[in-house]
N, C-alpha and C positions, 0 to 999 in steps of 0.2 A: 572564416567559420572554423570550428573546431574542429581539431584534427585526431579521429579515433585511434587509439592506439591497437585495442583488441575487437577487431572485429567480432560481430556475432552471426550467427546462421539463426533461421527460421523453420519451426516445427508446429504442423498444425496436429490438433487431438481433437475426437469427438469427445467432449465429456459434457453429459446429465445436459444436451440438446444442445448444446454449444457448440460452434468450432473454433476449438483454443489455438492464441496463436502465444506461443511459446518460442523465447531468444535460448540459446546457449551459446558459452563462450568456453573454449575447452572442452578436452575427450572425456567422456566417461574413464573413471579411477577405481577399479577395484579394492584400494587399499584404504580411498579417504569417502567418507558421507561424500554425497552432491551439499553441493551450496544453493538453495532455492531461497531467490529472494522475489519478494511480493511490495506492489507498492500501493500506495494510498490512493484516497477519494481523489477524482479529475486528473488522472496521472496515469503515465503507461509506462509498462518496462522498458522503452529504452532510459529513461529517464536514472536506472542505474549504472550507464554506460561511465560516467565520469569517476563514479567509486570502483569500477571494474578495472577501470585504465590505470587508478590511482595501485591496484594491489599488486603486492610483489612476487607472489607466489603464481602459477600457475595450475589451474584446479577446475572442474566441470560445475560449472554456475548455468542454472536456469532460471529465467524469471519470465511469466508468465503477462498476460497484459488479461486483468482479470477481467468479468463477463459485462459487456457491455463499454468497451474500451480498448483504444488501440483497435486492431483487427482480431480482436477477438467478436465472432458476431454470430447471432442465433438461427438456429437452422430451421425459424418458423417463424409466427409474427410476432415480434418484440414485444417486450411485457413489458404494463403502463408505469410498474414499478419493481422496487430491488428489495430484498430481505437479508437480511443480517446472516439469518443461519445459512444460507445458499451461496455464502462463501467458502464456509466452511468443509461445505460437501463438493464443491467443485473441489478444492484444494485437494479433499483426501481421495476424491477417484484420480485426481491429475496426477498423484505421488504413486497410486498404484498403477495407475498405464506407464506413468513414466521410467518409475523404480522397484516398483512389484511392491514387497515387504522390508527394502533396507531404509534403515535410519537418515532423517535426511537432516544439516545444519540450514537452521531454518531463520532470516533475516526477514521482518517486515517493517515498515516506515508507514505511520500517522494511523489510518483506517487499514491499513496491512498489517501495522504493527499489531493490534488489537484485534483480530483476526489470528494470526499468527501465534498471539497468546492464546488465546480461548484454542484455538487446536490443540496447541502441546498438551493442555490439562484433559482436551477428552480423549486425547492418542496419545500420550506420555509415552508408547512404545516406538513411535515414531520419530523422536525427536533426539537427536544428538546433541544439539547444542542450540542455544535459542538468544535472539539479538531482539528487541524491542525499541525500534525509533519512533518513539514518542508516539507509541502505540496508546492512549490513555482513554479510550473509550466516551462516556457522554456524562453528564451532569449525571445526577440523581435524579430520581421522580417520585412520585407518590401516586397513588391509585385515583386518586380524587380528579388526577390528569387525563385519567383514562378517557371518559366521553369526550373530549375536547379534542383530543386529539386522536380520536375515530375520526371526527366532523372534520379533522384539519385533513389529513390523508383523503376521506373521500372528495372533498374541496379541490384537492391538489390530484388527483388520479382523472378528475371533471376534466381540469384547466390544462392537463398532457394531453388529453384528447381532443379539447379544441386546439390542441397548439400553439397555448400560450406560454408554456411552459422553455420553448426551443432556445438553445446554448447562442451563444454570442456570435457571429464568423466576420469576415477581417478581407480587407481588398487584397493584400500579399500577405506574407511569411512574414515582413516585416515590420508588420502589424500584429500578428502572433507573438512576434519575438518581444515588442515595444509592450504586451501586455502581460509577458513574461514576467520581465525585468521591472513592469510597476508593482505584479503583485511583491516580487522577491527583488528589492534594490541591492542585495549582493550580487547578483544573476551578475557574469560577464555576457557584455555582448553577443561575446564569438561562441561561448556556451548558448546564448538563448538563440540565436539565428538557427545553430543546429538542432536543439530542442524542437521549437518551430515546425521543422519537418519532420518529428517525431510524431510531435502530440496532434496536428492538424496538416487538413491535405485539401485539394480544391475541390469543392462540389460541383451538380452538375449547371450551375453558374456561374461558375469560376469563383466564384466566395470560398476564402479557405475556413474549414468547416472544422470546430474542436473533434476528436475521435473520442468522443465520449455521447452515451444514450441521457438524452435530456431525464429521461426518466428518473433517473440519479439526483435529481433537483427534489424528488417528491418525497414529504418525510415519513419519517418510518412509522409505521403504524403502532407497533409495539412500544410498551414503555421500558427504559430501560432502567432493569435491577443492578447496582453497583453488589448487593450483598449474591445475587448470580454469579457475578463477575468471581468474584473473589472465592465462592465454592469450586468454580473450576481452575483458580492457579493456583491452588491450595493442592492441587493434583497432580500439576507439573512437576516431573522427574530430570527433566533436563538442567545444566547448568545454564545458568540467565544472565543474559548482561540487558538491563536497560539504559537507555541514552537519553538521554535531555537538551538541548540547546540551551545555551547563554540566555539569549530572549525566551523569553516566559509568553509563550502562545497562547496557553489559557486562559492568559489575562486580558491578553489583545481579545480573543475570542469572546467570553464567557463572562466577562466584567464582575466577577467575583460569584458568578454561578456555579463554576467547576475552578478548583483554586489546583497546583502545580500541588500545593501540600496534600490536599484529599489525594489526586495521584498515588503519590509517593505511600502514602496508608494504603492503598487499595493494592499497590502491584506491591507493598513489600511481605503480603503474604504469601509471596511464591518461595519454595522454601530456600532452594539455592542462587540467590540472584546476587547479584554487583551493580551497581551502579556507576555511570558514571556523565562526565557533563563536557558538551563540546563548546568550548568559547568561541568568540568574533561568527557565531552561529546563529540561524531563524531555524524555523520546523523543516524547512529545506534544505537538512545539516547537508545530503551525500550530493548538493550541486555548490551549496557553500566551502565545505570542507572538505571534499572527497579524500586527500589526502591521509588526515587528520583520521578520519571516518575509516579510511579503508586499513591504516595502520592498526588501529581501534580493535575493530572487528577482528582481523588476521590474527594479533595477539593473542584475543580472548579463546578465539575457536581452534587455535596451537594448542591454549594451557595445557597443562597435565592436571588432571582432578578435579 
């Protein structure tokens, strides 16, 4: 199994009815921003342990296992679904219990990435430096979608409640791991075994159970405005680096519904951004190429300017 280099400690927070459970790795630094990194849909913070191990520096990183994931879990009875801006506000009370008012260098990956953006633009005072992995949001829509996709949500909030909706689970770990390594065939073994016991644990029938609220399955009500989107990184103050993988995700995904080009139009109106692109890479750049990744990052959030 893989062998962690930087261990992390555990930190729970009550925030907006939740209790967070939040990693850090490293002291508190009065001289440098914290590093808070946020990761995507079906994923938990340890899952930045590999990019953590990869970095050369030593520096206070927190990464949070966002609501409804990992041990993060609700101090009431679970909600049948999730809302886009409710990420948003958990992030900004987490930065204030955790950091008060100081600036934080803010990294998010896929649905954290896009999250991660939409914050800097509507707290640009917040934001020190900003990393975007393949942070790229949703297709376009048009209003006409609208009814349809009322009827599909409340279809899908039905089908949570009868509990047909529930996550996958798995005889061992190594059954976890084996469904790791099918979705992402870069995955190493000895990475996904460890993974494994990250992202899933035994329930109370010994079935290893995803640490994720099926709920997350149910889609989102709202329709999404790409020209929203782009109101609000037009407002980002921060310096930007976005990332891209070699493999072209959107394509795999979206089959020409959301193209990697529309992207690239959408986030290049952030005013200070860079771009840049990780080869021998899938959307699962920081377990494919931590190294690569964590060099990346480190660079950017040194620069001077």
């Amino acid at each position: 199994m893989y062998q962690v280099q930087r261990p992390s400690r555990s930190e729970y927070a009550s925030i907006r009815g939740w209790r967070y459970h939040v990693r850090h790795w490293g002291e508190p630094d009065a001289q440098r921003p914290p590093l808070v990194l946020v990761h995507g849909w079906m994923d938990v913070a340890a899952s930045w342990q590999f990019m953590v191990d990869a970095m050369r520096e030593q520096r206070h990183i927190v990464a949070p296992d966002w609501r409804g994931y990992g041990d993060t879990t609700f101090m009431g009875p679970a909600p049948d679904s999730y809302w886009f801006p409710d990420y948003l506000g958990d992030l900004d009370a987490l930065l204030d219990t955790l950091f008060g008012d100081r600036a934080v260098d803010l990294v998010g990956h896929s649905m954290g990435g896009h999250v991660a953006t939409l914050y800097a633009g509507a707290r640009p005072e917040r934001i020190h430096r900003l990393v975007n992995l393949e942070g790229f949001g949703m297709p376009a829509s048009v209003p006409a979608q609208a009814p349809g996709r009322y009827a599909n949500w409340l279809d899908e909030i039905r089908a949570q409640r009868r509990g047909d909706m529930n996550l996958s689970d798995y005889d061992d770990a190594s059954g976890v791991a084996r469904r790791l390594m099918k979705t992402n065939p870069r995955l190493a073994a000895d990475k996904a075994d460890w993974l494994a016991h990250q992202w899933a644990r035994p329930n109370e029938k010994g079935r290893w159970a995803i640490l994720g609220d099926s709920a997350h399955k149910v889609s989102n009500a709202v329709l999404f405005r790409p020209e929203e989107a782009i109101a609000v990184y037009q407002r980002i103050a921060a310096p930007t680096l976005v990332v891209t993988a070699s493999d072209d995700s959107l394509g795999q995904w979206w089959k020409g519904r959301y193209t990697l080009e529309e992207f690239q139009q959408r986030i290049g109106h952030v005013p200070n951004l860079r771009r840049a692109v990780i080869d021998n890479a899938g959307h699962m750049m920081h377990h494919d190429q931590p190294q690569v990744l964590a060099r990346l990052v480190e660079d950017f959030l040194g620069a001077a300017g």
